[in-house]
C-alpha positions in Angstrom: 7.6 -41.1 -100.1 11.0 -39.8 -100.3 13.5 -39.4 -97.4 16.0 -36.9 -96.9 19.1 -37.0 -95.3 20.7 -33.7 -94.7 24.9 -34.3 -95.1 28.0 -32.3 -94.8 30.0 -33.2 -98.4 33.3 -33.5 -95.7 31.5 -36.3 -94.2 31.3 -39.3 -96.1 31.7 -41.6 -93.4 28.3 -40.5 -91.9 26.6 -40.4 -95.5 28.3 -44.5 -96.0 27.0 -45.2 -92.5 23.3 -43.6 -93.2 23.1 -45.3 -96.2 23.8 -48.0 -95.4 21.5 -48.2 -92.1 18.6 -47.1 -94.7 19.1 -49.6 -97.0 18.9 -52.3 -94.2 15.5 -50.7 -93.5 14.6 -50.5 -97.4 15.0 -47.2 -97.6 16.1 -45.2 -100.1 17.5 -41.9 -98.9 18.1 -38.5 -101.2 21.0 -36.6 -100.3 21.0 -32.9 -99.5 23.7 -30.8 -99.5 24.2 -29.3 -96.0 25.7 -25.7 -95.2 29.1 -26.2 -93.8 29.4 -23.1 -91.1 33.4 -23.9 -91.8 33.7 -23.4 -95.7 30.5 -21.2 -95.6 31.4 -17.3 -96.3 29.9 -14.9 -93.5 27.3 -13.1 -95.8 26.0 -16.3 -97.0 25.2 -16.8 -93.4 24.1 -13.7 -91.9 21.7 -12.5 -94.7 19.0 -15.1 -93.2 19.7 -13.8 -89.3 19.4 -10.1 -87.5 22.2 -9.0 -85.9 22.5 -10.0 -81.8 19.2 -10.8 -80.2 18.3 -11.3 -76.3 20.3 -13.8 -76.3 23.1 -12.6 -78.1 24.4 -14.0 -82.1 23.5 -17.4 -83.4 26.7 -19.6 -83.9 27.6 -19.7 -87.4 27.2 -23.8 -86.7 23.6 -23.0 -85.7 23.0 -21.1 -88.6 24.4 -23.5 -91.0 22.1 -26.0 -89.9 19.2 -24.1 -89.9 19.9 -23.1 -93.6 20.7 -26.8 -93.8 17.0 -28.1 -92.7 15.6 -24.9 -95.0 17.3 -26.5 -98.1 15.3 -30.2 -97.2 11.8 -27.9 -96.3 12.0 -26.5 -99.2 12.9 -29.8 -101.7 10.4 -31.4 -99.6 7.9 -28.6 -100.2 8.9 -28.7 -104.0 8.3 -32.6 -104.5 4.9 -34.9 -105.2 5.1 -35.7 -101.5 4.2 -32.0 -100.1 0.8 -31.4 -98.5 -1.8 -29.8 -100.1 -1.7 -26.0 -99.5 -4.8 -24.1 -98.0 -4.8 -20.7 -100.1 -8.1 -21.6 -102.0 -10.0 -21.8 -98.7 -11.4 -18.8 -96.8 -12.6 -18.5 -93.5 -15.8 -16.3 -92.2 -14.2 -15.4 -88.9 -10.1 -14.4 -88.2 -8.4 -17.5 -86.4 
């Protein structure tokens, strides 16, 4: 099963520290890139979110990590290791 560890390229210190605690466990961890809200231009950003909300905008940092854990979902989803999908089964009544 492969494990991924979400990291900022600006931060190799965490990625050298992660790695390292993984390999002490055996484990073997597959780097994804993460969205860095500080190099990261505005659109790139704000295409994924709608503007304001009841609780006013998302901080670019909270939208960079989001995007972040979407980039992992979606290797994850993409790799042997993703469950199998239910669109071949059908269902007599609506859930």
């Amino acid at each position: 099963m492969q494990t991924y560890l979400i990291n900022l390229g600006r931060r190799p210190d965490r990625l050298a520290a992660m790695t390292a605690q993984g390999a002490a466990l055996g484990v073997v961890l597959d780097r994804v890139e993460a969205c860095d809200a500080a190099a990261a231009q505005p659109q790139a950003l704000d295409r994924w979110f709608a503007q304001g909300g009841p609780l006013g905008e998302i901080p670019r940092g909270d939208k960079a990590c989001l995007l972040s854990h979407r980039a992992a979902w979606k290797l994850f989803l993409a790799g042997p290791d993703a469950p199998p999908t239910m669109s071949g089964f059908r269902t007599a009544q609506p859930w």
